[in-house]
Backbone as CSV, one residue per row, in Angstrom:
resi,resn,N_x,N_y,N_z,CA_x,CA_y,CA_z,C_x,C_y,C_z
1,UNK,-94.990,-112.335,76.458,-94.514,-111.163,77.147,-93.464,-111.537,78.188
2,UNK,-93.676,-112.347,79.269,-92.923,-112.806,80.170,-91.861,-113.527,79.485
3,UNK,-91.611,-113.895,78.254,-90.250,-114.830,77.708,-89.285,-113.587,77.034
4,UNK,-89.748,-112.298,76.163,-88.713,-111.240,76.198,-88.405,-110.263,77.431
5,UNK,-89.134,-110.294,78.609,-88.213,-109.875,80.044,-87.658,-110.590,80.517
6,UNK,-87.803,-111.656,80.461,-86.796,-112.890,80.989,-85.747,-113.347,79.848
7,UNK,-85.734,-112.900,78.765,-84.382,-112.533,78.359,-83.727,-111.272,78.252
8,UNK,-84.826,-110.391,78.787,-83.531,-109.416,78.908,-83.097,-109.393,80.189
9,UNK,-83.635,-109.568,81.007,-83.151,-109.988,82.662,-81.813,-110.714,82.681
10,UNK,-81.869,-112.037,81.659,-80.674,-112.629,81.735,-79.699,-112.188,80.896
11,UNK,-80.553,-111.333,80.001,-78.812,-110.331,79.261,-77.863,-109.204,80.377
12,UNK,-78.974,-109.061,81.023,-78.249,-107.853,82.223,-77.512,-108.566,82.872
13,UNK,-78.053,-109.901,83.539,-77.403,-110.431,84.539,-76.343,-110.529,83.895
14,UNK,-75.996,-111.403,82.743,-74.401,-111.935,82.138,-74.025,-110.849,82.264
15,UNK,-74.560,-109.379,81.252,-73.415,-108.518,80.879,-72.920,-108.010,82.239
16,UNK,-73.945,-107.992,83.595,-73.266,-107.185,84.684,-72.101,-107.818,85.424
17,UNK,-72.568,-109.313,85.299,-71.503,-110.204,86.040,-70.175,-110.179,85.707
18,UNK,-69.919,-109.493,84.443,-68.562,-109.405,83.429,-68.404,-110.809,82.747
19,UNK,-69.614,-111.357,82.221,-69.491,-112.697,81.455,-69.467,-111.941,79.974
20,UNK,-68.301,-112.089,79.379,-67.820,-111.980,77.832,-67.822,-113.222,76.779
21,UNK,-67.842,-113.160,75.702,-67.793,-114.697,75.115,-66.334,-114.409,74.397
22,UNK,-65.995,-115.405,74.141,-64.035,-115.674,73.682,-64.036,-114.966,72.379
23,UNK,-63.464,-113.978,72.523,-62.992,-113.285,71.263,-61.948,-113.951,70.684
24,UNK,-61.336,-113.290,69.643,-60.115,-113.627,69.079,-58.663,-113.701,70.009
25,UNK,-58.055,-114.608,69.915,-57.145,-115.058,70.666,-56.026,-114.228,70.881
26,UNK,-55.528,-113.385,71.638,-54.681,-112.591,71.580,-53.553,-113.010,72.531
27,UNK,-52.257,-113.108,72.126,-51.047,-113.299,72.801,-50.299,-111.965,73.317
28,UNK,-50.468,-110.877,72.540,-49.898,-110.065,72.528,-48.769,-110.128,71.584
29,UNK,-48.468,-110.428,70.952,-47.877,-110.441,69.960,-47.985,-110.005,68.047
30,UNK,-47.354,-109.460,67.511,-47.815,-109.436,66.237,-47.665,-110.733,65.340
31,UNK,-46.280,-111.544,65.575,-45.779,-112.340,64.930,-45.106,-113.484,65.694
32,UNK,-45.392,-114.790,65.458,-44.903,-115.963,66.405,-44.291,-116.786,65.313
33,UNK,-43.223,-117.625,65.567,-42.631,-118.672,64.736,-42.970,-119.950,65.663
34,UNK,-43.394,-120.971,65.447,-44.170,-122.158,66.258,-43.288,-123.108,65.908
35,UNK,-42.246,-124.203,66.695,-42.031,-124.881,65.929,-41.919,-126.182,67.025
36,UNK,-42.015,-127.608,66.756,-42.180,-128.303,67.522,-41.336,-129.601,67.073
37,UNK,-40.691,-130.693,68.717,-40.165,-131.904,68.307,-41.189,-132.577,68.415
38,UNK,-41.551,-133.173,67.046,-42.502,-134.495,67.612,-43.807,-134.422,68.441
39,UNK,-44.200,-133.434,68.132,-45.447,-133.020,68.751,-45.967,-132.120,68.184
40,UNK,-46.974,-132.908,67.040,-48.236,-132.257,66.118,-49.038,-132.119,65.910
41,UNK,-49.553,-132.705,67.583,-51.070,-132.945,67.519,-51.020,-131.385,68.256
42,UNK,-50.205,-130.655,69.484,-50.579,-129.620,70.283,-50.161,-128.841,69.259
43,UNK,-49.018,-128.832,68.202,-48.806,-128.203,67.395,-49.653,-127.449,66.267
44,UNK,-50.734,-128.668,65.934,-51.692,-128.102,65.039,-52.366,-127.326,65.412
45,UNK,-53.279,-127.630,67.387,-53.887,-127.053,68.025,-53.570,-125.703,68.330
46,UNK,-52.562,-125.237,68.268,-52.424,-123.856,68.789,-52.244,-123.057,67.347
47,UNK,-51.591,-123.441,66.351,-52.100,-123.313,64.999,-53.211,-122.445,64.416
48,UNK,-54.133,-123.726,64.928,-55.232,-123.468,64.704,-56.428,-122.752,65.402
49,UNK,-56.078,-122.203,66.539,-56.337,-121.140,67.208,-56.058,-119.623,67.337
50,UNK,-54.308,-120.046,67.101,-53.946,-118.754,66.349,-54.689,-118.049,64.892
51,UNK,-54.606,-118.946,64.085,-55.550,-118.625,63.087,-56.523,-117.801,62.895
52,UNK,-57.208,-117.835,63.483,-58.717,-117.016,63.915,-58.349,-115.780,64.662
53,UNK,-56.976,-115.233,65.301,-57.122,-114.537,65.893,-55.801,-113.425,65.224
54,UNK,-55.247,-112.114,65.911,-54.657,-111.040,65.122,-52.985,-111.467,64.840
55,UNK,-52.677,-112.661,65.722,-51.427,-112.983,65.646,-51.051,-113.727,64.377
56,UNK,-50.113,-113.619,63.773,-49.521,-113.722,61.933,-48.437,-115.160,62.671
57,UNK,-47.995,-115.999,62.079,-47.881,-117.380,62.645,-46.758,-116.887,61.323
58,UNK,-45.480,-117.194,61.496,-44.316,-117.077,60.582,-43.314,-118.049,60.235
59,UNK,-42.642,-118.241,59.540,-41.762,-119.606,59.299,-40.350,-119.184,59.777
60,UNK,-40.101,-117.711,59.188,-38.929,-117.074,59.358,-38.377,-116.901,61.227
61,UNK,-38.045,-117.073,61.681,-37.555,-116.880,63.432,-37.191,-115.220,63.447
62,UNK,-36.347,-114.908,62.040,-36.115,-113.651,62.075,-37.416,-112.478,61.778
63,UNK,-38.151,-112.967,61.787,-39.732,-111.973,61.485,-40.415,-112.329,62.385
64,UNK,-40.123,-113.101,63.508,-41.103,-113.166,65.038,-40.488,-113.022,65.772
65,UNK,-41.979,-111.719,66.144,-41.815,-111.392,67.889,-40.707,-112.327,68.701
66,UNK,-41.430,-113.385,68.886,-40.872,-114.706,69.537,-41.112,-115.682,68.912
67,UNK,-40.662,-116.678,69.249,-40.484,-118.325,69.111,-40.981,-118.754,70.135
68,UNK,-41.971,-119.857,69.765,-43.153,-120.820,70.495,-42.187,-122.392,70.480
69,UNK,-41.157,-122.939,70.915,-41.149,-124.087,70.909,-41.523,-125.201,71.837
70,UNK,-42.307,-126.275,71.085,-42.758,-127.347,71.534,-41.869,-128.492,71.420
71,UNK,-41.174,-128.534,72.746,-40.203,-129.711,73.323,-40.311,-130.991,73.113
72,UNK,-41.764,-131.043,73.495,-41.816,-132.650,73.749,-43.579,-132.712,74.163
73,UNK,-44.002,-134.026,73.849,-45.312,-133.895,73.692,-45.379,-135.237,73.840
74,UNK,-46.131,-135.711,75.217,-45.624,-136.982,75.368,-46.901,-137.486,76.250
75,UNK,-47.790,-138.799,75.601,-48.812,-139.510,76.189,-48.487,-140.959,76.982
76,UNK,-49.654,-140.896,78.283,-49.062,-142.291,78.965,-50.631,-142.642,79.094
77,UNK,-50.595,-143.496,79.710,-51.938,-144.271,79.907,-51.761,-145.556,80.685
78,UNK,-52.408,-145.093,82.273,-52.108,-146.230,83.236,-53.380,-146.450,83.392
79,UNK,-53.332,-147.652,84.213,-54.996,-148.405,85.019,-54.936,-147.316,86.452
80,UNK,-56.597,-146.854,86.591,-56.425,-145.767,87.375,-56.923,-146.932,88.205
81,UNK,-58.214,-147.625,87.891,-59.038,-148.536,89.003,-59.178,-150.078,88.472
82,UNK,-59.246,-150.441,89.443,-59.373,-152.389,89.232,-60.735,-152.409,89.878
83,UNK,-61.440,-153.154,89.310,-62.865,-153.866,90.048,-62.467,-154.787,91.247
84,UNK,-63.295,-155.435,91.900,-63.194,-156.231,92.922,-62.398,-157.896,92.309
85,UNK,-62.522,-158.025,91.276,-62.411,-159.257,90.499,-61.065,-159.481,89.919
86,UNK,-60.444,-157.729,90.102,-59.093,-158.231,89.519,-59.446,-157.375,87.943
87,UNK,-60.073,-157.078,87.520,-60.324,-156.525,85.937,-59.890,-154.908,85.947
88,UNK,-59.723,-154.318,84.552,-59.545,-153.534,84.894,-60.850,-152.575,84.427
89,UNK,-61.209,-151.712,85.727,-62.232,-150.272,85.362,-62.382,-149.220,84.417
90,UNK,-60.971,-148.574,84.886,-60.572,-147.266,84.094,-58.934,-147.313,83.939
91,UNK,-58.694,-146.181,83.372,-57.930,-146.134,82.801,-57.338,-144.497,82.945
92,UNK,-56.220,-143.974,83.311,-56.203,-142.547,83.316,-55.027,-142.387,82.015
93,UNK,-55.419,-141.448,81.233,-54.594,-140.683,80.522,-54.198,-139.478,80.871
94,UNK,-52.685,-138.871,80.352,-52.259,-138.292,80.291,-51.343,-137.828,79.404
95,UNK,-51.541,-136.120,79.765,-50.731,-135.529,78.204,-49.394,-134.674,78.847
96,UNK,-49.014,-135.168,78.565,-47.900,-133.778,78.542,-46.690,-133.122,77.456
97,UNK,-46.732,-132.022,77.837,-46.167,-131.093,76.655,-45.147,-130.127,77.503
98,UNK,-43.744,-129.859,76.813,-43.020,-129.349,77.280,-42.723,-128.320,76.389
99,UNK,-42.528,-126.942,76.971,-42.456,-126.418,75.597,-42.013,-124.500,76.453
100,UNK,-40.919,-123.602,75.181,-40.572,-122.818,76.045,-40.886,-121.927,75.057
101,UNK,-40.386,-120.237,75.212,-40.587,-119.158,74.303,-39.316,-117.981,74.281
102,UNK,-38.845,-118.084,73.153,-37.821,-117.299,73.078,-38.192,-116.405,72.560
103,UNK,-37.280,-115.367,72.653,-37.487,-113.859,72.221,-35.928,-113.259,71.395
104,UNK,-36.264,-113.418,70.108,-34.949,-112.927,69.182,-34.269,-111.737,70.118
105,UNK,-32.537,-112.027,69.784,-31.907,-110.964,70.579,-31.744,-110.883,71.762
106,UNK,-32.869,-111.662,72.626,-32.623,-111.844,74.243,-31.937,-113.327,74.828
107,UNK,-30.776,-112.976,75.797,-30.289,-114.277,76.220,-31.276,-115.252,77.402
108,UNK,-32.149,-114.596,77.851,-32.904,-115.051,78.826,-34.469,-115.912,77.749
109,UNK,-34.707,-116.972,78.252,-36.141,-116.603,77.160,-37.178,-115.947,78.085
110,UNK,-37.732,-116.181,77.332,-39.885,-115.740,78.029,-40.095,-116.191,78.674
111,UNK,-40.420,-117.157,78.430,-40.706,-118.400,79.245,-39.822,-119.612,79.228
112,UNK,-39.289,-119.829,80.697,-38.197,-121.139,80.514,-38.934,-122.442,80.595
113,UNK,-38.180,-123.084,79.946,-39.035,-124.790,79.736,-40.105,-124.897,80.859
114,UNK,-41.490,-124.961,80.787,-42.494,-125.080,81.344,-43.412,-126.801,80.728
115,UNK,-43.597,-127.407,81.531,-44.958,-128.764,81.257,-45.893,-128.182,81.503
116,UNK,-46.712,-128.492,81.199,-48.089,-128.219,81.030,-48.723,-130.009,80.917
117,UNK,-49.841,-130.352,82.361,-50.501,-131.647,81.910,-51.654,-131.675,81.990
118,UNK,-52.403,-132.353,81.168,-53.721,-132.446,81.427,-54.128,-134.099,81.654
119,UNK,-55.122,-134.384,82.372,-55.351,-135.946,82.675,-56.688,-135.783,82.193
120,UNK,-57.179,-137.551,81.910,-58.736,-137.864,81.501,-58.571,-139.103,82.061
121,UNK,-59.967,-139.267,82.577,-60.064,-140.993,83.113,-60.939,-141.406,82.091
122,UNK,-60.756,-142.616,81.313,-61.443,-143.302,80.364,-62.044,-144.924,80.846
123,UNK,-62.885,-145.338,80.652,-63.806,-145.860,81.544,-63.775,-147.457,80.803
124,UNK,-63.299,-148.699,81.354,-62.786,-149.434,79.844,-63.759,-150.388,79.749
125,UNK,-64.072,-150.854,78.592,-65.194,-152.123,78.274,-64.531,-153.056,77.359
126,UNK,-64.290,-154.332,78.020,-64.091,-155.758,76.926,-64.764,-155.699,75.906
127,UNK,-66.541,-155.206,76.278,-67.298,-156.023,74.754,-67.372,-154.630,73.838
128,UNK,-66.730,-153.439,73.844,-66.325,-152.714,73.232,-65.365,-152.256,72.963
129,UNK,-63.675,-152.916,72.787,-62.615,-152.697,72.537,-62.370,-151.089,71.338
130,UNK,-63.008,-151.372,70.085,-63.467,-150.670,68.931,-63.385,-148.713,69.607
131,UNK,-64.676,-149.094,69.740,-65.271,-147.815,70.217,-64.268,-147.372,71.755
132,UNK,-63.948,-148.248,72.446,-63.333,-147.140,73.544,-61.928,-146.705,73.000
133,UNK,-60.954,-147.410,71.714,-60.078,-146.956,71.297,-60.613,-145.384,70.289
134,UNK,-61.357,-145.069,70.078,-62.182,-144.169,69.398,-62.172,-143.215,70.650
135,UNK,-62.811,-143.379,71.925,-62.995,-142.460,72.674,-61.847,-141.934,73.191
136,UNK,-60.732,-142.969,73.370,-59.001,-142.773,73.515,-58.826,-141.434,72.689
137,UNK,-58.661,-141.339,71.362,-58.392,-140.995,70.576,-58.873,-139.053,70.625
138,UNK,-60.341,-139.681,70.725,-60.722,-137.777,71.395,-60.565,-137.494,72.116
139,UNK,-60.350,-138.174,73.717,-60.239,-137.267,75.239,-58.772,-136.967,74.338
140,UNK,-57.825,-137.401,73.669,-56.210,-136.818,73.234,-56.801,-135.552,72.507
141,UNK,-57.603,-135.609,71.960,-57.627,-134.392,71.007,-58.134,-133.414,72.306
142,UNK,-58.955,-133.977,72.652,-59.205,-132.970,73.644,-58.317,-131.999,74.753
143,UNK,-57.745,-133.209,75.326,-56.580,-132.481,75.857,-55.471,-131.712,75.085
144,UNK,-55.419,-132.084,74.001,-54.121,-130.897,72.925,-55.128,-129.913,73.045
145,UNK,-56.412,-129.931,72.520,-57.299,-128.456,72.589,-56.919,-127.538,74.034
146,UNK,-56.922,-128.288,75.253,-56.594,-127.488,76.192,-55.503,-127.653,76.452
147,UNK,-54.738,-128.091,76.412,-53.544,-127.446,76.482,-52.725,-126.452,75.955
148,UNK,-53.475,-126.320,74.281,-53.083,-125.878,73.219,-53.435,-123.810,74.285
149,UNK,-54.972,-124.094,74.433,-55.537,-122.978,74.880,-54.385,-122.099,76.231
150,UNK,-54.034,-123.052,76.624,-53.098,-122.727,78.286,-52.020,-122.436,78.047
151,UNK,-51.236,-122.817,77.034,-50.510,-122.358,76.754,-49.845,-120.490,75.817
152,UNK,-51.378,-120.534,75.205,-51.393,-119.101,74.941,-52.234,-118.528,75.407
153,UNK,-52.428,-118.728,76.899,-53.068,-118.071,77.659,-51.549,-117.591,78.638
154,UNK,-50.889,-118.696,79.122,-49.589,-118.162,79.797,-48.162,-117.555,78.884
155,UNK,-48.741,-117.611,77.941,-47.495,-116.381,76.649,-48.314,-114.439,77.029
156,UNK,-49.683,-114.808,76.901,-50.651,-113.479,77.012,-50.148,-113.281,78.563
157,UNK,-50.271,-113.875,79.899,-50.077,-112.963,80.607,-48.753,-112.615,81.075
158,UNK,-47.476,-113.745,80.538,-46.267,-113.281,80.893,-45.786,-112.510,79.452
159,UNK,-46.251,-111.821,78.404,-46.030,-111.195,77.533,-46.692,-109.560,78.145
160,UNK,-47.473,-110.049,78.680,-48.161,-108.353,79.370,-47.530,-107.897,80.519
161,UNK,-47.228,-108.875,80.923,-46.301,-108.078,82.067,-45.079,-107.439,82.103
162,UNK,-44.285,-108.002,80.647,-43.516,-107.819,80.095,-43.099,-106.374,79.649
């Protein structure tokens, strides 16, 4: 008895708080042409988000709303910390992506060349070389996932204001 009022207690609470779960991805747009230099990892990511959601992803420039271009997409990876010994700790990565949005017919774009970065500190081990190049590999995916997300999150609100 006490475990179905205590879930509906916590259905009220979410729904009152205005906690929603992520619908389909909306830009505001009907139709986007995506196109990118050299950068296919954020490329796929937003792709593939679009996908799932009402926006139609086009090849033609002349059949989209706008144009999504991805500039530049560019990873570094410095020593964030040294141990007392001189070795190294961690490691910070970083992503960055440059990337703007034109709008057929308009001389101004949407959005003018904007970066977008995301950082990860990766934590380094000698007697696991293997595996922390593995973990390299996902905090990157990870960060294209969010970046991928931020970026058509800032098309949605400078497209609405629009």
């Amino acid at each position: 008895m006490w475990s179905s009022r205590t879930l509906v207690l916590a259905f009220l609470l979410l729904t009152s708080c205005g906690f929603e779960l992520r619908g389909d991805p909306s830009v505001g747009l009907k139709t986007i042409e995506i196109t990118a230099t050299g950068a296919p990892g954020t490329l796929f990511e937003i792709r593939r988000i679009l996908a799932t959601g009402p926006t139609k992803i086009v090849n033609d420039p002349r059949q989209a709303e706008a144009q999504l271009r991805i500039l530049e997409e560019r990873r570094d990876k410095t020593v964030h910390t040294i141990t007392g010994s001189g070795r190294v700790y961690d490691f910070q990565l970083r992503l960055t992506v440059r990337y703007d949005v034109l709008i057929p017919g308009h001389e101004q774009p949407l959005i003018e060349p904007t970066e977008v970065i995301s950082t990860r500190l990766l934590t380094y081990s000698e007697s696991a070389p293997t595996a922390k190049e593995a973990e390299e590999q996902l905090l990157y995916k990870d960060m294209q996932v969010d970046i991928a997300g931020r970026i058509l999150r800032h098309i949605a609100v400078v497209k609405h204001e629009s």
